[in-house]
C-alpha positions as CSV (number, residue, x, y, z in Angstrom):
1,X,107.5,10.2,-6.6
2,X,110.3,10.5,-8.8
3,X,109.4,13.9,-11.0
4,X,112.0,15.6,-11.4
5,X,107.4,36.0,-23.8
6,X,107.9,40.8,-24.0
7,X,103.8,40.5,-23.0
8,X,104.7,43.3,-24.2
9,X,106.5,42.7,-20.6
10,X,105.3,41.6,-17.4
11,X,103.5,38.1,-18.1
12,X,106.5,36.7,-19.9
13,X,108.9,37.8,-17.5
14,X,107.0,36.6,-14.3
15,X,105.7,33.1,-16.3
16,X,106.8,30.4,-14.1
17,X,106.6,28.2,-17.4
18,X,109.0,30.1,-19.4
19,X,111.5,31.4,-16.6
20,X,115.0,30.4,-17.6
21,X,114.0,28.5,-20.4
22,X,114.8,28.0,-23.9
23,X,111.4,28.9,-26.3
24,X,111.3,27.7,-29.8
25,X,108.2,29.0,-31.7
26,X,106.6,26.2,-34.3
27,X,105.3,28.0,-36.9
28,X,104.1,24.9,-38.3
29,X,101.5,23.9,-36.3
30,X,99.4,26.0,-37.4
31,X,98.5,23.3,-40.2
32,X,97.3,21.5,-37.9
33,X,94.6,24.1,-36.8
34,X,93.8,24.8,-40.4
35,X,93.2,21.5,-40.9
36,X,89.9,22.0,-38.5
37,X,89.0,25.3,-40.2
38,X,90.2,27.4,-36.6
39,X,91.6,31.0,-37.2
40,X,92.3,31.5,-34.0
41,X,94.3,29.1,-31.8
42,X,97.1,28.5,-29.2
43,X,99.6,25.9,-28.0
44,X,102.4,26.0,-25.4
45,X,104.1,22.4,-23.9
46,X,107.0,22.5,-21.8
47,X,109.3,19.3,-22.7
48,X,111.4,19.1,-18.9
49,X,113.8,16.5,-20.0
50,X,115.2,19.2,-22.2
51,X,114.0,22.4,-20.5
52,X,112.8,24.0,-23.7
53,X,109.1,25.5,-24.1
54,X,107.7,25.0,-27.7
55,X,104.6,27.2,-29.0
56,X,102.4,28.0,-31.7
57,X,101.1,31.9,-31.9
58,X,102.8,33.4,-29.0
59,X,100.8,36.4,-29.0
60,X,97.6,34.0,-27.7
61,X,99.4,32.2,-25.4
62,X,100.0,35.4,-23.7
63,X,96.2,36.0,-24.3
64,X,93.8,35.4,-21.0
65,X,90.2,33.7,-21.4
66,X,88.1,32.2,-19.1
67,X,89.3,28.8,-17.5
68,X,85.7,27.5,-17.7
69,X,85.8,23.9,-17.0
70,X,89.5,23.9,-16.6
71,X,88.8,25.3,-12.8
72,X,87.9,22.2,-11.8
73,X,91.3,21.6,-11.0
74,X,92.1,24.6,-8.6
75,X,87.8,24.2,-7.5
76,X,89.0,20.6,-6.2
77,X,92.2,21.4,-5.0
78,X,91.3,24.1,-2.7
79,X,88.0,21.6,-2.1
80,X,90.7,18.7,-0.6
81,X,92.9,21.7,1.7
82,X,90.1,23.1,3.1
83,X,88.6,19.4,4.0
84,X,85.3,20.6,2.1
85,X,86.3,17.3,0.7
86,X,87.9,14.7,2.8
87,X,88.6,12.8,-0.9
88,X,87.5,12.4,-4.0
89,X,84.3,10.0,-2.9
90,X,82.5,13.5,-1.5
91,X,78.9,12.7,-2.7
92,X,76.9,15.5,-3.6
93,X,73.1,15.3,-4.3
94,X,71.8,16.4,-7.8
95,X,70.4,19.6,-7.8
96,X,67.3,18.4,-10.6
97,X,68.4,21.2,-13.2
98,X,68.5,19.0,-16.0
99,X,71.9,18.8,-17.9
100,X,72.2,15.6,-19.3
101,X,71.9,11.7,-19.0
102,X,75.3,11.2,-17.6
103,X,75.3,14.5,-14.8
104,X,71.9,14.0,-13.5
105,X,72.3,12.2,-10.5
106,X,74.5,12.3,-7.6
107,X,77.5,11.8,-8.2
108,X,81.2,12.2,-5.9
109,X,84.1,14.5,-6.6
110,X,85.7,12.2,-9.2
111,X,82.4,11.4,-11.0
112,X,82.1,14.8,-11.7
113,X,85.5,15.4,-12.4
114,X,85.2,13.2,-15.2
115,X,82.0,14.3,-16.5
116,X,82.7,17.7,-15.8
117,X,79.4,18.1,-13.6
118,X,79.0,22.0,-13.5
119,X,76.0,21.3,-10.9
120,X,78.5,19.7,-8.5
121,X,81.5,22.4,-8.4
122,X,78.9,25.3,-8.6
123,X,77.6,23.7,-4.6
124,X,81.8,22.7,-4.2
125,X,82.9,26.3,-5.0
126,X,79.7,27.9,-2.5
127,X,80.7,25.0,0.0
128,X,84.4,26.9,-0.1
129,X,83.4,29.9,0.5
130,X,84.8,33.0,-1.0
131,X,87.2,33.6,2.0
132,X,89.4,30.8,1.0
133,X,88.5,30.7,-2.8
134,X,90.2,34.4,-2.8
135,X,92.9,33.5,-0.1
136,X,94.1,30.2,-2.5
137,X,94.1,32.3,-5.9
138,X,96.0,34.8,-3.9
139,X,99.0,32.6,-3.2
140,X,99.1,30.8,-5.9
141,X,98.1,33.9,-8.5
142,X,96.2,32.1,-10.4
143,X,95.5,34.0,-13.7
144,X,93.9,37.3,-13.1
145,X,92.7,36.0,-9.9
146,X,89.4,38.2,-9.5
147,X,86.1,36.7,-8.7
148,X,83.6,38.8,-9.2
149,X,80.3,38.8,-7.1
150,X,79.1,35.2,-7.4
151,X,81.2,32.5,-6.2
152,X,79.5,29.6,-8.4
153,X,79.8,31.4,-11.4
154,X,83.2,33.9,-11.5
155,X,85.0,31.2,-13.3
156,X,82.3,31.1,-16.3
157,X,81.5,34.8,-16.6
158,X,84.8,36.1,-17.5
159,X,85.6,37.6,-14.0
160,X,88.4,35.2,-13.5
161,X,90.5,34.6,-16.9
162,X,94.0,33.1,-17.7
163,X,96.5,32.3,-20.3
164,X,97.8,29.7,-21.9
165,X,101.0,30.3,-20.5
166,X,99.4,30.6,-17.1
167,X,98.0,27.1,-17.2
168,X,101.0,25.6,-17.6
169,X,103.0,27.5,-15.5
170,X,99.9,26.4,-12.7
171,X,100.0,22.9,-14.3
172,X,103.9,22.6,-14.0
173,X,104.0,23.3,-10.3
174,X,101.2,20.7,-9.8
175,X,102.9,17.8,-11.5
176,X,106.0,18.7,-9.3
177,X,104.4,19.0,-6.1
178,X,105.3,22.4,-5.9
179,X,101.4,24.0,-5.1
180,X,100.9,25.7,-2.0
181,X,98.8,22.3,-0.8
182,X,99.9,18.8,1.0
183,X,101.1,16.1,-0.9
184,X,97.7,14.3,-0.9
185,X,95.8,16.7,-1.9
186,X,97.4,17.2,-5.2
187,X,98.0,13.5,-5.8
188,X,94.1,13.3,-5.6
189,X,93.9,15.8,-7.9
190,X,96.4,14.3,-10.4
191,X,95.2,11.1,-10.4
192,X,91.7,12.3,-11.1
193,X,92.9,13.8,-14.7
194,X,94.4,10.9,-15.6
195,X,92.3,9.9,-18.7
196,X,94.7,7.2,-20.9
197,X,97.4,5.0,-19.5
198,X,98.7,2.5,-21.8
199,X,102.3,0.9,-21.3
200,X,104.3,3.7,-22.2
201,X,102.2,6.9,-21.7
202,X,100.0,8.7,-19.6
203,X,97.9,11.3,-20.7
204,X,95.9,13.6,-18.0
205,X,94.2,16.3,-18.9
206,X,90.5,18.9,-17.9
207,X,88.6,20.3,-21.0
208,X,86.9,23.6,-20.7
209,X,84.1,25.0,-22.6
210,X,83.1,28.8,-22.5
211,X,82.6,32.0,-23.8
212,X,84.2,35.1,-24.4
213,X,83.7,38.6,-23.7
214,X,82.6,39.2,-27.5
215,X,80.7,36.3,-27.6
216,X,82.4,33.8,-29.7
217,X,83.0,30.3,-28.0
218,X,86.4,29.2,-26.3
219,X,87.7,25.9,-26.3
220,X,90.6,24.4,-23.7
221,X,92.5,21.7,-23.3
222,X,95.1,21.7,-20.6
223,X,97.2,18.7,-18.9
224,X,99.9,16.6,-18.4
225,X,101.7,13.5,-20.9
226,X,104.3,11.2,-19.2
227,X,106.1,9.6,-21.2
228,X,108.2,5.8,-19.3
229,X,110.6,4.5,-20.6
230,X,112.7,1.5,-19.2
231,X,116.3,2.6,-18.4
232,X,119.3,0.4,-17.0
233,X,120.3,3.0,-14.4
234,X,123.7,2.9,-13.1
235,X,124.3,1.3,-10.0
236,X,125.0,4.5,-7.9
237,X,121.7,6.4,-9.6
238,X,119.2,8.1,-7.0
239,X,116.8,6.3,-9.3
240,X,116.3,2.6,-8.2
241,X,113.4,2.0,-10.3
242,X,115.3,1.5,-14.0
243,X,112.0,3.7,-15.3
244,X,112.4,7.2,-16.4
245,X,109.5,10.0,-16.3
246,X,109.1,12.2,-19.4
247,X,107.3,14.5,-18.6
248,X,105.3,17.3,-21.0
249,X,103.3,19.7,-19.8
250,X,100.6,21.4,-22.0
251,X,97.8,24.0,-22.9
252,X,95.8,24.2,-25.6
253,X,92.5,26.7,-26.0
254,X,91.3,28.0,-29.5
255,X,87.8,30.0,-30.2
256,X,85.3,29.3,-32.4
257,X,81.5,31.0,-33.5
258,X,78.7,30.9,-31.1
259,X,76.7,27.9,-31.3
260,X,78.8,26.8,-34.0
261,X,77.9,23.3,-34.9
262,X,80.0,22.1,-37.9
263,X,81.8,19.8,-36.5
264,X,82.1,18.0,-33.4
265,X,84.1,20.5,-31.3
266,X,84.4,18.4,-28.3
267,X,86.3,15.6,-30.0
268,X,88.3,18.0,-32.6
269,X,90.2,19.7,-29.7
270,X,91.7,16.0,-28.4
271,X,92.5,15.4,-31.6
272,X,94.3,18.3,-32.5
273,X,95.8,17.6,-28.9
274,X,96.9,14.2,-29.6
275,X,98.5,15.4,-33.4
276,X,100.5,18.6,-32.0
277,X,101.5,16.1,-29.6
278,X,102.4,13.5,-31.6
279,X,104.2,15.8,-34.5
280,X,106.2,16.7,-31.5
281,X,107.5,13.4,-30.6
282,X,106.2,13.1,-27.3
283,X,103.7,10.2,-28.2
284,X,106.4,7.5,-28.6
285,X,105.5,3.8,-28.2
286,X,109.0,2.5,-26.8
């Protein structure tokens, strides 16, 4: 496939997403979180065509929370390596806790990936064991990377947390290939968060839903855009294909009350996705 911050100190200068980099700060942007009533609120997007990072409230993106549902990512990956899944049809029966109309059932990996079946990655996650959980966010030092006691609940219960920054630097090296894992497993992976795929743009991306460690409610959204755009190449190009990959890479998370239910918090964070996105420029339709 053709893919080509002083934390006060160390975050920033370890971040694999803002290494040798140039950073522009969007002040801006935080209109668009206003606009949704949210006082508190972060987004980082690498743009790789132009190696520059751009942010809103740098302070947060620096900030760790838990991944909550955002773990599904790294709870499949490490699934695939180990071959607790061979692929993403690994059925699972329903455990009959009741969560809802479109979870309660069995279901395989990409099911739940989509649903984001908590019942299915809890048994995934005790199926890994927490030998090779701990061994896999060793290498890759993902986030804080503690567990806690219980391996079906450390990435809910604030044991594990991560930034912003984090996720994309995590988030980067998985849309490059560049994860400690074989080639299939993280085209799996990717291809699961693929959620919109029109002519010119692909959008993958994992919500997460949890809560903090004073209570109030954290939202995530963290992903991927491509961007294609045909492109006469010149004859002695290493690209054959006349289409080039625009890649952005992105993380979004913002906190709001307990229980809060004034709007529809579910669909507010892809839509502040999709406008901090587009203001940016990287929705384009040719």
């Amino acid at each position: 496939m053709n893919r080509i911050l002083l934390l006060g100190t160390f975050i920033l200068l370890t971040c694999v997403s803002c290494r040798d980099t140039r950073i522009k700060e969007h002040n801006n942007w935080k209109t668009f979180f206003e606009k949704y009533n949210i006082k508190n609120g972060c987004f980082i997007m690498t743009d790789h065509t132009h190696e520059t990072v751009h942010l809103y409230n740098k302070k947060r993106c620096l900030q760790r929370f838990t991944p909550a549902s955002t773990f599904k990512i790294f709870n499949s990956l490490v699934a695939l390596e180990t071959a607790v899944a061979q692929d993403e049809t690994l059925v699972i029966p329903w455990d009959s806790v009741v969560r809802g109309p479109d979870r309660d059932h069995s279901m395989n990996m990409k099911e739940a990936f989509r649903v984001s079946n908590l019942g299915y990655y809890q048994e995934l996650a005790r199926r890994i064991g927490a030998a090779d959980m701990k061994h896999y966010l060793d290498t890759i030092q993902y986030g804080n990377m503690q567990m806690g006691p219980d391996i079906d609940k450390f990435w809910l219960d604030n044991s594990l947390q991560i930034s912003a920054d984090e996720q994309v630097g995590f988030l980067k090296r998985l849309y490059f290939e560049q994860l400690p894992f074989t080639l299939r497993t993280q085209t799996i992976v990717r291809s699961m968060m693929l959620r919109e795929d029109t002519a010119n743009n692909k959008l993958y991306y994992k919500t997460g839903w949890g809560t903090t460690p004073t209570g109030t409610d954290v939202l995530w959204v963290v992903g991927f855009l491509e961007h294609s755009e045909e492109f006469k190449e010149h004859a002695n190009s290493m690209n054959k294909s006349d289409v080039r990959n625009y890649p952005y890479i992105f993380a979004l998370n913002f906190e709001i009350p307990k229980g809060d239910q004034s709007q529809n918090w579910a669909e507010v964070r892809l839509r502040l996705l999709r406008e901090l996105l587009t203001n940016f420029g990287a929705f384009k339709t040719t």
